[in-house]
C-alpha positions in Angstrom: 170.4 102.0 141.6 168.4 103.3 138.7 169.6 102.4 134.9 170.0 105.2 132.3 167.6 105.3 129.6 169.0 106.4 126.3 168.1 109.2 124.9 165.5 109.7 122.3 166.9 110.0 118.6 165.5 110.1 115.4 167.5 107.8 113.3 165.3 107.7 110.0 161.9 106.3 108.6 159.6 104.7 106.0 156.7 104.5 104.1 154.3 101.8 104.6 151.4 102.8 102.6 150.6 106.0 102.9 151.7 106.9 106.2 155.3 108.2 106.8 157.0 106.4 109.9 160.4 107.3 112.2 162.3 104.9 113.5 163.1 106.2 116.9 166.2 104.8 119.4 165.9 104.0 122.7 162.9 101.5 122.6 161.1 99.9 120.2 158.3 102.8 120.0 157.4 103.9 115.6 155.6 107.3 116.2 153.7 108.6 112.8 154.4 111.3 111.5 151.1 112.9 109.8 151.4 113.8 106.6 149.1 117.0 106.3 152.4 118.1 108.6 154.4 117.5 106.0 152.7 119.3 103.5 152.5 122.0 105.7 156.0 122.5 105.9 156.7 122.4 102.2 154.3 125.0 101.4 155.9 126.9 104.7 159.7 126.8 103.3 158.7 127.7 99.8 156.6 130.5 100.5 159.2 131.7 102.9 161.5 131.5 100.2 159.5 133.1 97.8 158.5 136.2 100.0 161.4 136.8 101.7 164.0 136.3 98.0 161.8 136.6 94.9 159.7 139.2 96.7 162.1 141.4 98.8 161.2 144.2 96.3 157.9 144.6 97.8 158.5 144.5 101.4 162.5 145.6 101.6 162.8 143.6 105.5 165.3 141.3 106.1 164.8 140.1 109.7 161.0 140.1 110.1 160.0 137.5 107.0 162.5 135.0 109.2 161.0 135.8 112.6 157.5 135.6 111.8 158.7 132.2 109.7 160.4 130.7 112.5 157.9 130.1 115.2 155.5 128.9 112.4 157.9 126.3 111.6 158.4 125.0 115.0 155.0 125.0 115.9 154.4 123.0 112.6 157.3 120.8 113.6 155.6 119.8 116.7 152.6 119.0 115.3 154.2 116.6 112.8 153.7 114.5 115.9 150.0 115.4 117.1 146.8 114.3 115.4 146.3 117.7 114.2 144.5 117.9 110.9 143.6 121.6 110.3 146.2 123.2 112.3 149.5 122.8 110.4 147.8 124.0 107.1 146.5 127.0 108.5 149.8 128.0 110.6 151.4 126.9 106.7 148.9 129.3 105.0 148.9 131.8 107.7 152.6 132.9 106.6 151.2 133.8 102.5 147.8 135.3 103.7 149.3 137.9 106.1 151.9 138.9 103.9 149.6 139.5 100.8 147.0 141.5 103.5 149.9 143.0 104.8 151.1 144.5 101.2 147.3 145.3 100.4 146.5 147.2 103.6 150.0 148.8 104.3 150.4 152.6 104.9 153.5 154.7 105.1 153.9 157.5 107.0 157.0 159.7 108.8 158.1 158.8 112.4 159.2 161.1 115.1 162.7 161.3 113.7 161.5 162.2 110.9 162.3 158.8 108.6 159.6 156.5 107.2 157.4 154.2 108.8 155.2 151.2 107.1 152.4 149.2 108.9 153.6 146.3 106.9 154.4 143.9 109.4 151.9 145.0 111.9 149.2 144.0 109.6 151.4 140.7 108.8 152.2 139.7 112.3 148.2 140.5 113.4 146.5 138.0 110.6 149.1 134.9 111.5 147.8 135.7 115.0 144.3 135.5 113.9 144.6 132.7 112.0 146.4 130.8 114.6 143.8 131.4 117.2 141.0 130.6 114.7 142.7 127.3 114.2 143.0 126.6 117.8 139.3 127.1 117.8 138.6 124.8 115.0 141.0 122.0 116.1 139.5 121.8 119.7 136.1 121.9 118.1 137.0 118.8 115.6 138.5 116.6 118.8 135.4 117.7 121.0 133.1 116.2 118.1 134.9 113.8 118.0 134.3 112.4 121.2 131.0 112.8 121.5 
């Protein structure tokens, strides 16, 4: 009959040195954490914070500052567990970037019905692509170099 393994839970963690470890259940396993992760995520949640609050006078949405900042933050939230060194901080600076292009290069203009349209978030939503795909790039690029 097979035993049940318990499940995996984060329980806490500590510094030793400079590296950030968690203490996980189930096993005797201490994963790292990278720190550039962690970084990431602070400059993640404060320029969400800051666009979406101290900024909603230049952009007036509601919903899209969360759901473009949502996926970024899982994604870097993953990675806080991967030997990723220039992906988090782009997908972190990705957020800022599109949204300043996005208020540069916006347009508004008059839909069908008649009301008002603005390119805003197209333009946003199109350089966090980019940049995520450029960073892809670049990270499998690093790994490949270093292998060889």
């Amino acid at each position: 009959m097979n035993s049940l393994k318990p499940s995996i839970i984060l329980v806490g963690g500590f510094y030793q040195g400079s590296e950030l470890y968690t203490l996980i259940c189930g096993g005797s396993s201490v994963k790292r954490i990278n720190k550039i992760s962690l970084i990431s995520l602070f400059i993640l949640i404060i320029s969400f914070i800051i666009i979406r609050y101290a900024l909603f006078e230049m952009h007036r949405m509601k919903q899209v500052p969360f759901m473009l900042f949502l996926p970024i933050l899982l994604s870097i939230t993953i990675l806080c567990f991967k030997k990723a060194k220039i992906m988090p901080f782009a997908l972190a600076l990705s957020y800022p970037i599109g949204f300043v292009l996005g208020v540069m290069f916006q347009t508004y203009g008059v839909d069908a019905g008649g009301g008002t349209a603005n390119n805003m978030w197209i333009i946003w939503t199109i350089v966090i692509i980019v940049i995520i795909i450029f960073s892809i790039v670049i990270e499998l690029i690093n790994k490949k170099k270093g292998r060889s």
